[in-house]
N, C-alpha and C positions, 0 to 999 in steps of 0.2 A: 483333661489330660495334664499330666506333668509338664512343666519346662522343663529344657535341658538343664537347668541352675540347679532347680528342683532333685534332677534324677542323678546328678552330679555330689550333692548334698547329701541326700539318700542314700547311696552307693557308700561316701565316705562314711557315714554313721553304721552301716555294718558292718563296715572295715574294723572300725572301732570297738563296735562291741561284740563282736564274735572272734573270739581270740582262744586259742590254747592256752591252758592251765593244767598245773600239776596239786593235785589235791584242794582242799576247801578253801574257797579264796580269800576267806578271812585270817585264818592261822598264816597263810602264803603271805599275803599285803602284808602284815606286818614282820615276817621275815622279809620280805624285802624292803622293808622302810630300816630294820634293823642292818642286813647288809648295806644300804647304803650310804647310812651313819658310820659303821665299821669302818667301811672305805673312804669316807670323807679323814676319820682320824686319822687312819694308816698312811694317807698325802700328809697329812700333816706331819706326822712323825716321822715321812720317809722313809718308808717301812711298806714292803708288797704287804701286809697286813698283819695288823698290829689286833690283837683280842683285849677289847676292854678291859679295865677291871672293875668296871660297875657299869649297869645300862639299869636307866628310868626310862618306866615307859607309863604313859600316860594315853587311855584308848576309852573310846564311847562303850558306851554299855550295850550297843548291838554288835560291834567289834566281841567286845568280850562272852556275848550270850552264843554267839555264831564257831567261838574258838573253844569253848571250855572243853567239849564232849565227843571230838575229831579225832580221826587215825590222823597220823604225821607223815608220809610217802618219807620211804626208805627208812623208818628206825624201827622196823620189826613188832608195828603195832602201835606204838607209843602214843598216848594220849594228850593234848590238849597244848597253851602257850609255850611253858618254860622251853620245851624240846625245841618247837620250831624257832622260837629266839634262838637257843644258841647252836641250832645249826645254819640260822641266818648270820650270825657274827663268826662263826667258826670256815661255813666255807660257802653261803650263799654269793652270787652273783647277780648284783642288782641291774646289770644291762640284758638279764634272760627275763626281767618281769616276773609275770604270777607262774615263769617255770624255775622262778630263784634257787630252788634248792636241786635242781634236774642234775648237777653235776657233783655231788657231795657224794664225802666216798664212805667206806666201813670206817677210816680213819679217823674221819671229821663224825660220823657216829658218839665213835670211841671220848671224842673231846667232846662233842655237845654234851655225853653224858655227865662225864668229869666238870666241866662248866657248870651244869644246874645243881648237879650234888656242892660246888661250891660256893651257891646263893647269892652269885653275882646280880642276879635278874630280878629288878623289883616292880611291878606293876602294879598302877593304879589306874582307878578310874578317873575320868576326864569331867571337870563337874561343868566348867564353862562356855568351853563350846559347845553351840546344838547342834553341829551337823551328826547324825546319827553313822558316819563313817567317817571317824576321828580316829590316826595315831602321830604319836610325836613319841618320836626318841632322844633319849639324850644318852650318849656314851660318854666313859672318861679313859685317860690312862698316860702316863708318863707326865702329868702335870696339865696335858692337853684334852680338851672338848669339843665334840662336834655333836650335830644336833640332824635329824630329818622329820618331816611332819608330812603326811599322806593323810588328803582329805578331798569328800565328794564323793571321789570314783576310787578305783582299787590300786590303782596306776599313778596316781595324781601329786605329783610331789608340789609342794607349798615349798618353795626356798624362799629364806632371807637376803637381805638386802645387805646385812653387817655383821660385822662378826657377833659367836655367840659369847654371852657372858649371862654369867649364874646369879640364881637368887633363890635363897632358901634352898638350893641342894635340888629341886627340880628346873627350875630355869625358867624363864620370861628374857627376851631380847626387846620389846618396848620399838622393836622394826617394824617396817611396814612390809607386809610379803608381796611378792610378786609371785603367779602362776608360771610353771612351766610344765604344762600339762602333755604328758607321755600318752594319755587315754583324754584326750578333749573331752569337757562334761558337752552335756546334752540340754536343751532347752528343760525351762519349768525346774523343778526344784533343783536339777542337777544343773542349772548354768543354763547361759545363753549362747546363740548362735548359730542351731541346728532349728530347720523347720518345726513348727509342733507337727505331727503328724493326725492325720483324721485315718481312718479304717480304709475308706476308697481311696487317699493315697498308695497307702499301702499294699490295697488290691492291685492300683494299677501297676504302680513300678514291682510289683513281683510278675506280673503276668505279660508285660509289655516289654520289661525291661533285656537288652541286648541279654544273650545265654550267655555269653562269652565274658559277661560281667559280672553275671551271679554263679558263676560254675563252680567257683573257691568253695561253694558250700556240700560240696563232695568232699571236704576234707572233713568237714562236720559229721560226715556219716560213715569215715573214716575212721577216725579216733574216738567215736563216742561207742562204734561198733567194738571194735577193738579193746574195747574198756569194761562192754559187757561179756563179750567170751574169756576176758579175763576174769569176772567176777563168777561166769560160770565153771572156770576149769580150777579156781581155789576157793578155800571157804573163806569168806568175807565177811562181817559185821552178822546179821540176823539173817543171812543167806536167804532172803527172799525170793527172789530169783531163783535159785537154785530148785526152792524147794516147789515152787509152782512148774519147775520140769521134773521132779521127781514123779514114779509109781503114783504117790499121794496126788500129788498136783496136779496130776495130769487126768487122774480118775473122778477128782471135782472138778477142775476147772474144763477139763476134753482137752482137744488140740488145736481150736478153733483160731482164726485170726486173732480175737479177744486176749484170749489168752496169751500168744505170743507176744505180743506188745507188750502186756504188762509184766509179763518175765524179761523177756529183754531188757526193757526198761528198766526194771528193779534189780535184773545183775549187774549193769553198768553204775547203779549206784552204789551197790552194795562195795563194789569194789571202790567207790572214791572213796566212803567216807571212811573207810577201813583204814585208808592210808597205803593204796595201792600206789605204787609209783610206777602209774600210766598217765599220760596228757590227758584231758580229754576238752573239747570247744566248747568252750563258754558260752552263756549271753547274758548281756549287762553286767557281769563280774560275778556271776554264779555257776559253776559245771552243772551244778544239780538242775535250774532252769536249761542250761545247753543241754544237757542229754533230754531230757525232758518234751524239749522243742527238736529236738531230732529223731530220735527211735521210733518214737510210737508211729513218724511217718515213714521213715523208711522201711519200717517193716510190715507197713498197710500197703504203700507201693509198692513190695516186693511179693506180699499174697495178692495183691490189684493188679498184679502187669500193668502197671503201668509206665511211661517211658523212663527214659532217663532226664528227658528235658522236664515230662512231668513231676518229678520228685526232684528237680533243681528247682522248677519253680513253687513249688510246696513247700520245701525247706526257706524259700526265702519268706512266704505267706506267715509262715509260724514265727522264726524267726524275728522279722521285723515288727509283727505284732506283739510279740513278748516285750521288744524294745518299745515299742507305741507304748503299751503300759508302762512302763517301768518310767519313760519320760516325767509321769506326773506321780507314780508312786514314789519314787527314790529307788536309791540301790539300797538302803537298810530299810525294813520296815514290820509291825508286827503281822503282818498279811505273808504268810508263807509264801514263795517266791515258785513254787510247782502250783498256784492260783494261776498266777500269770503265764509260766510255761505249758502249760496243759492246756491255758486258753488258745496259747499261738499253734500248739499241734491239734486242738479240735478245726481250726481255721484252713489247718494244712492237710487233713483228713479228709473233711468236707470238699476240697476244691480236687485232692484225687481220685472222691466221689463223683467228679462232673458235677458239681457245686457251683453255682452263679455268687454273684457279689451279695443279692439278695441271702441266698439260703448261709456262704458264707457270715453275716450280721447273726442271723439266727442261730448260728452254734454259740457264735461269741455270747449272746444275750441268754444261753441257757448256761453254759458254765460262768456266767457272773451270779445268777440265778441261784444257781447249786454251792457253789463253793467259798462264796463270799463269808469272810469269815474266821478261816481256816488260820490258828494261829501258828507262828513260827515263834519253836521255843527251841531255836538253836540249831546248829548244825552237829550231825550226829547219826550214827548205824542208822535207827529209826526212820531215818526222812526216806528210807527207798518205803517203807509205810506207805508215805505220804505222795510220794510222788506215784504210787500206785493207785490211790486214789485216786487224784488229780487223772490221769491219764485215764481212768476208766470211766471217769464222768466225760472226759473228750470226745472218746469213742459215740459215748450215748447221746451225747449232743449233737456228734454229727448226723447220726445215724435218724434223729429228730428233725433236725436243720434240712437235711435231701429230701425230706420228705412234707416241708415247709411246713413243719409243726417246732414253736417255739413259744420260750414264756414273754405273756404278752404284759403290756404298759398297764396295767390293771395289776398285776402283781408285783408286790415289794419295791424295790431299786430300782426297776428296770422301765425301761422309757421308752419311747418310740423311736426316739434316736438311736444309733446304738452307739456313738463317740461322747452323746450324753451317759449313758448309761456306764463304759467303760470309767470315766470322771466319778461317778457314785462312789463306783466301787476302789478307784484311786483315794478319791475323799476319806472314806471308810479303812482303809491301810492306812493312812498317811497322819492322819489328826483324829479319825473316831475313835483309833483302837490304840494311844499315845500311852494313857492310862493301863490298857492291859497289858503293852511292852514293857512297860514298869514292875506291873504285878507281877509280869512272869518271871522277868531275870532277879525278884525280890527271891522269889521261891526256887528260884536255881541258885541263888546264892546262898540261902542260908539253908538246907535241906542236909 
């Protein structure tokens, strides 16, 4: 069983990483690393906000593979960096977080347009650092410069120590940074501090732990609901979703529980990556993993009858399991990020099946089984595709897993452990597939 330190620990680490977001959280971070450089200059210049007249940005090439191919929330579809920089400098607010842009108006629009058509915004790649969730901003303007750098987590501001001063036109300050971390990293490659988590941790503190502490995850099934009736009642990106409730969709796919999940699920993406300006809860710093790791279960609990305490405790099941993965994989990696969320909602399936901790092991050890692999070439319309996938191999896993039929240590990855096995397939994201991360953003970039 957990100590109280333990379930104290725990609790805070979902605080952390289950958070509201307003669109794709890579284009967002870096407007908010941009508004908060904005608003460093604008103290300096004593100015409620003073618009650059030049911002370098300097971002890892998962940053950049994750922003190129995104709707923007609130510019009428708009695609990819330039927009969201300069509606992060124009009228982003860096104390709303990954909801930075939540209060920007048609006006600020009007000017973020006006801004990129005047090529104020220059972006490069970052060749030096290897954290694969690297940005640094540098603005100018009235002779003055101020600088922000967001690294690790989506949240995570790196401040200096002394003032900034320039070199060669992008900058090096030759300081030592100090953390002041807005989203605390997590153990293993994202920082230390937080327990590593094993899978029967996470059993127990989702199933023991007080209701009244995991209940905030009704909010999750809130906003992520909310995000899919809105990508069903507009047309969104490749209207996925949509089109699995149409006459058609409904003639192949029937009306079955199956089916609902993965229209659900894939209207609530449809509409983020469109550039719906709806929140919708995160996990680990992805929407697409948050809806991901919520839908498919509330809407099996909701054809399940099952309670309300039960689908509080399922959401936390999924939930923190996506987080468990994500401890050793990273928040960037070339391992699609609906591998991991599709594993925490077959975990959260399974146990609204009357799933034991046993049979729970065994969904996890079939969708590592299946889905291992699955590369992530960016964030974009397409990934409700993907998380459609993902989400359908959940289902079959669990529905494998209840019935203590599972792939056994005799094939591929998979072990008899199942926290060894989850490591495999972290190993395998994280440094097997380093190489293909490369290949792909080669082939997104010069295509």
């Amino acid at each position: 069983m957990l100590t109280p330190e333990e379930q104290q620990e725990i609790l805070a680490l979902l605080h952390r990483e289950v958070v509201p977001a307003i669109g794709c959280t890579e284009p967002m971070a870096v407007a908010l690393c941009v508004a908060r450089a904005t608003e460093l200059l604008s103290a300096q210049c004593g100015a409620a906000r003073v618009l650059p007249e030049r911002i370098d940005l300097r971002l890892s090439a998962n940053i950049l593979k994750n922003a190129m191919g995104v709707g923007i929330p609130g510019t009428g579809g708009m695609v990819g960096l330039p927009i969201a920089i300069a509606l992060g400098t124009v009228g982003g607010k860096s104390c709303l977080g990954l909801e930075v842009l939540r209060d920007c108006s048609p006006a600020d629009l009007e000017a973020a347009k006006r801004y990129v058509a005047e090529e104020r915004i220059h972006i490069a790649l970052e060749e030096h650092d290897p954290d694969k969730l690297y940005i640094h901003v540098q603005v100018k303007a009235a002779g003055k410069e101020a600088e922000a750098t967001i690294k690790g987590t989506h949240t995570n501001f790196i401040e200096k120590t002394t003032p900034f001063t320039s070199r060669e036109g992008m900058g090096e300050t030759g300081a030592q940074p100090h953390e002041r971390s807005e989203a605390l990293p997590l153990t293993g490659e994202r920082g230390e501090g937080s327990p590593s988590l094993t899978l029967r941790q996470v059993y127990d503190f989702a199933t023991t732990q007080p209701l009244a502490d995991i209940a905030f995850l009704l909010e999750a099934k809130k906003l992520n609901q909310a995000a899919a009736e809105e990508g069903l009642r507009e047309n969104y990106g490749h209207q996925l979703g949509k089109t699995m409730c149409s006459p058609l969709g409904r003639g192949i796919m029937g009306d079955s529980i199956f089916s609902k999940i993965l229209s659900v699920t894939s209207c609530a993406c449809d509409a983020r990556m469109a550039g719906a300006m709806i929140p919708v809860m995160s996990n680990s710093g992805s929407g697409n993993q948050g809806i991901c790791a919520t839908m498919p279960v509330v809407v099996f609990a909701r054809e399940n009858h099952n309670t309300e305490e039960e689908l509080i405790r399922a959401l936390t099941l999924s939930h923190l399991t996506a987080i468990y993965i994500k401890q050793s994989l990273g928040c960037l990696s070339a391992l699609c990020g609906c591998v991991v969320a599709s594993t925490g909602s077959s975990t959260g399936i399974t146990y609204l099946m009357g799933g034991t901790y046993e049979q729970i092991a065994y969904s996890v050890k079939n969708m590592i089984a299946n889905l291992t692999g699955m590369i992530c070439d960016g964030a974009k319309p397409s990934c409700a595709l993907k998380l459609t996938t993902g989400v359908g191999t959940a289902v079959m896993s669990a529905m494998l897993a209840i019935q203590n039929k599972h792939v056994t240590s005799a094939e591929g990855i998979i072990e008899e452990d199942v926290d060894r096995s989850i490591h495999n397939l972290t190993s395998i994201g994280s440094r097997g597939m380093d190489e293909t991360d490369r290949f792909v953003l080669n082939i997104m970039t010069h295509k």
